[in-house]
Structures are given as structure tokens and as C-alpha cells.
C-alpha positions as a Markdown table, in Angstrom:
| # | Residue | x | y | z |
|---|---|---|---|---|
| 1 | Unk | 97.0 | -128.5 | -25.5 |
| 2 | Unk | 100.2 | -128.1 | -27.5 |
| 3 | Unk | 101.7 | -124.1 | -27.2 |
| 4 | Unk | 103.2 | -123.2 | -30.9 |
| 5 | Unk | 107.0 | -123.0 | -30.6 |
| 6 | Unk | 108.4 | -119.4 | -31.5 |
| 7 | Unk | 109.6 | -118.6 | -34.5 |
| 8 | Unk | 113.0 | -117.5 | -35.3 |
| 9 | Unk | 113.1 | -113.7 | -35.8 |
| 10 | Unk | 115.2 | -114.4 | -38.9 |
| 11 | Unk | 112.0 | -116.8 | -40.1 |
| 12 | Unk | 109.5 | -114.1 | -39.6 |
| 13 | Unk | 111.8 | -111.3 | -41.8 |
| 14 | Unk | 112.2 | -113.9 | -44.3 |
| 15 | Unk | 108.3 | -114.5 | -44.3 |
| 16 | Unk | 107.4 | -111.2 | -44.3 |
| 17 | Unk | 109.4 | -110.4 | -47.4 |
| 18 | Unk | 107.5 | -113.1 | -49.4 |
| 19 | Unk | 104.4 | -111.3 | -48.3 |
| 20 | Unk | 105.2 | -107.9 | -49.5 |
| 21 | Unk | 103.0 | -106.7 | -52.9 |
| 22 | Unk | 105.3 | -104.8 | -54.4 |
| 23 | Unk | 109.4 | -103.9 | -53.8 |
| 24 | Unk | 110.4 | -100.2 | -54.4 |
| 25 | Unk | 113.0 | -100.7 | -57.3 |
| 26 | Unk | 110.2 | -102.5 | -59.2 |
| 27 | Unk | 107.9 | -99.0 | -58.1 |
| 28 | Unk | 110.8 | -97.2 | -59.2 |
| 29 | Unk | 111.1 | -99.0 | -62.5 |
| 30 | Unk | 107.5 | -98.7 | -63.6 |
| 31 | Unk | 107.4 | -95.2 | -62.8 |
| 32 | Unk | 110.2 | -94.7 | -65.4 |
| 33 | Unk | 108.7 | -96.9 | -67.9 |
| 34 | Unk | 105.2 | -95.3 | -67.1 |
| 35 | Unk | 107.4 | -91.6 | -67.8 |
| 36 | Unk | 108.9 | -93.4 | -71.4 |
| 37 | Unk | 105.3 | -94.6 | -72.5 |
| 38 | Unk | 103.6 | -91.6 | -71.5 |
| 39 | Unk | 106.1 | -88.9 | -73.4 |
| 40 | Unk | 105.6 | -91.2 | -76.4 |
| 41 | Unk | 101.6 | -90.8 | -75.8 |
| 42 | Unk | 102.5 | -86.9 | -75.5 |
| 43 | Unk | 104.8 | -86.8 | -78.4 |
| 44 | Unk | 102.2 | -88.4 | -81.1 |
| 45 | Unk | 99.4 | -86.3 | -79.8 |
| 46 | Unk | 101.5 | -83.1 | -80.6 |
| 47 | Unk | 102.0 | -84.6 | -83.9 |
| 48 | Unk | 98.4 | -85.1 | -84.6 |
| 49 | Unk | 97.7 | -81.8 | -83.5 |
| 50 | Unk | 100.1 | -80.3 | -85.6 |
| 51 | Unk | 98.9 | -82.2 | -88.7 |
| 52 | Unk | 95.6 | -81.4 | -88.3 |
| 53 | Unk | 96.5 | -77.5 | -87.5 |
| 54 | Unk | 98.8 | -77.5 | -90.5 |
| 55 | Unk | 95.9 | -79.1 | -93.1 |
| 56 | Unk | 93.7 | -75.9 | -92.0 |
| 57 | Unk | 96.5 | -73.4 | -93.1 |
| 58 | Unk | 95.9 | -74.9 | -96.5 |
| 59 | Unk | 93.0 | -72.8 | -96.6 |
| 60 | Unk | 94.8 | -69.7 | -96.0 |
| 61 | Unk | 96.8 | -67.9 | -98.1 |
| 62 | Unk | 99.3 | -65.1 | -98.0 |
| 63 | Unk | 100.3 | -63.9 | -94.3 |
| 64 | Unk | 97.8 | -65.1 | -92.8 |
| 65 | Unk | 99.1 | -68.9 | -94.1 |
| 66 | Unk | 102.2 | -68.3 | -93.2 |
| 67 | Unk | 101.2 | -67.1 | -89.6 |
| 68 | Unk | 99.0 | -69.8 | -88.9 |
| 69 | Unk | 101.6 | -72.9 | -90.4 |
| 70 | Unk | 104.2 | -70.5 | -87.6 |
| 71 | Unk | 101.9 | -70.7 | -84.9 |
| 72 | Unk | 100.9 | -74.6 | -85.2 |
| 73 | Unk | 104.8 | -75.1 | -85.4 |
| 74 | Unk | 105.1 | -73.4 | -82.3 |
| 75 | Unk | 102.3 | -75.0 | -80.4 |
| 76 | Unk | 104.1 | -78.7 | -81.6 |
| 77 | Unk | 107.4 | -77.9 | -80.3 |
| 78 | Unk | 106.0 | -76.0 | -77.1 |
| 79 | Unk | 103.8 | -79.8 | -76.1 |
| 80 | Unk | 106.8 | -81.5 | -77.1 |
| 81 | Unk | 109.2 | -79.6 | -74.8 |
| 82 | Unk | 106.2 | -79.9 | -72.4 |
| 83 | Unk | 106.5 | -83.8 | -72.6 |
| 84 | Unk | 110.1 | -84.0 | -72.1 |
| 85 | Unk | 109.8 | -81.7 | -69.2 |
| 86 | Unk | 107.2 | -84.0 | -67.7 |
| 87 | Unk | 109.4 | -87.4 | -68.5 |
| 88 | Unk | 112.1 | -85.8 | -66.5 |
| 89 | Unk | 110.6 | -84.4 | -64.1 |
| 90 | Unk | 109.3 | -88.3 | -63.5 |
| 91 | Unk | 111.8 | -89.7 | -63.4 |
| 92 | Unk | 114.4 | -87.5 | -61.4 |
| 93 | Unk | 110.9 | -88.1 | -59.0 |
| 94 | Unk | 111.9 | -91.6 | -59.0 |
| 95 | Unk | 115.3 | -91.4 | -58.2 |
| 96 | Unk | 114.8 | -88.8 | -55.6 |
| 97 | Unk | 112.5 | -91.5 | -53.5 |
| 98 | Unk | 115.1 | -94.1 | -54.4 |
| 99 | Unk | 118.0 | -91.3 | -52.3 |
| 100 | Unk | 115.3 | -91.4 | -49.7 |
| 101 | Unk | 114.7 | -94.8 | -48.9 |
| 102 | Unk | 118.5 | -95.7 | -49.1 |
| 103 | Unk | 119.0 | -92.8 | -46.4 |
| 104 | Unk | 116.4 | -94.3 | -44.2 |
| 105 | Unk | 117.9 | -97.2 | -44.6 |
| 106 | Unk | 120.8 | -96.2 | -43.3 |
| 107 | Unk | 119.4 | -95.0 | -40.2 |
| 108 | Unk | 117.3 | -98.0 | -39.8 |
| 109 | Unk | 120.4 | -99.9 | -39.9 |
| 110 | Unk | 122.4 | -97.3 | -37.4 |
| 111 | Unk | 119.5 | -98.0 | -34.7 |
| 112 | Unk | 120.3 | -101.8 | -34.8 |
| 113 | Unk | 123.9 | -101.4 | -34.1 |
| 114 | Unk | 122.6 | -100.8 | -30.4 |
| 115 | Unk | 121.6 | -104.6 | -30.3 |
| 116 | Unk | 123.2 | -107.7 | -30.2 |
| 117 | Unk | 122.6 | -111.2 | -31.2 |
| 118 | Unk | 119.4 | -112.3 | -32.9 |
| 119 | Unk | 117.6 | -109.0 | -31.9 |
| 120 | Unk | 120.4 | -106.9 | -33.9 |
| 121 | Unk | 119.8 | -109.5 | -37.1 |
| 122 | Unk | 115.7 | -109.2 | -36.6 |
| 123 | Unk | 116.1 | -105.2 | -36.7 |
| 124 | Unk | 118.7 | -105.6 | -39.6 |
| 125 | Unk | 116.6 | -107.7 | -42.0 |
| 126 | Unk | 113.5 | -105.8 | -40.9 |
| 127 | Unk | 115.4 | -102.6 | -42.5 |
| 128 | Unk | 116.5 | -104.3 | -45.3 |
| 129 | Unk | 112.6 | -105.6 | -45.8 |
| 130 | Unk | 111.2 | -102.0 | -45.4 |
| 131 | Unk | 113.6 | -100.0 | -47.5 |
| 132 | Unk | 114.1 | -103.4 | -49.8 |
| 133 | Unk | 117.8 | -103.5 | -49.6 |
């Protein structure tokens, strides 16, 4: 019986990184394209709503017109604002995680100054693997 040889700990970063579903700035990426496409959802809903709020003001007249056009104005611009608030907030989200992981990172990388050799490049492309830098 034949015993496998081992594989180089460079070979087994290199594999794992072929292996791994998804890498964080691609994450990152979606989540800000899922924040673009998901204000524009927001943004035409408000819009519908307004238009169909403003059609039953036609009904009105006198104050009460005016108070209702006023109002369905103010509900538009109040989900809009709400949208943008909620794109931001998903994205600044985003980059947050990306400060994260690039800290980690850095400590990952710290800890493997302690070895040497092939154990100190392992531990290296491991970080770089896990925090995908």
C-alpha cells in the first residue's frame, strides 16, 4: 500500500480558494447593486402611489382639494427620502464589513509574522483566503 505524499501548504491555500462560493468584494458589490435596484423599486412605487392619491383629489374641490393634492405630495417625498435613507444606509453597511474584514486581516497577517518558512506562507495565504485579500 502506497501512503499519499503531502501536499504543499501553499497547494492546499491555493485549493481552497478555488473552492470558496462566494468572495466578499463580490458580497460587497451585490449588496450595493441590491441597494441601487431596490431604491429604484422604492422610488416608482412612491410614484404610483402618488398618482393614484393625486387622481382621487380630482374629486375634491376647494380646501379640501388642495389639502389632499398637499398631503399626497408629502407622503411621495416622505417614501422617497425613506428610500434614499435605506440605499445609504446599505451601502455605508457594506463598506463598514469591507473596514472589518481588512482589519482582521491585518491581524491575521500580524499572527503569522511569528512563523517562519512555509508555515509563515500557509498562515499568510490562509488570511488572505479568509478575508479575500
Amino acid at each position: 500500500m502506497k501512503l499519499l505524499k503531502p501536499i504543499h501548504p501553499l497547494a492546499t491555500a491555493l485549493i481552497l480558494a478555488l473552492f470558496i462560493p462566494a468572495h466578499a468584494d463580490d458580497i460587497a458589490k451585490a449588496s450595493k447593486s441590491s441597494a441601487d435596484a431596490s431604491y429604484t423599486e422604492s422610488k416608482a412605487a412612491a410614484e404610483a402611489t402618488y398618482d393614484a392619491a393625486r387622481k382621487q383629489c380630482d374629486a375634491l374641490s376647494g380646501n379640501d382639494k388642495d389639502v389632499c393634492i398637499k398631503q399626497a405630495k408629502a407622503d411621495y417625498q416622505s417614501a422617497k427620502a425613506q428610500a434614499k435613507a435605506e440605499k445609504k444606509s446599505t451601502k455605508a453597511q457594506a463598506e463598514a464589513n469591507e473596514d472589518v474584514r481588512l482589519a482582521h486581516y491585518k491581524v491575521a497577517k500580524e499572527k503569522c509574522d511569528a512563523l517562519s518558512g512555509d508555515a509563515k506562507d500557509a498562515c499568510i495565504a490562509k488570511a488572505k483566503i479568509r478575508y479575500n485579500q
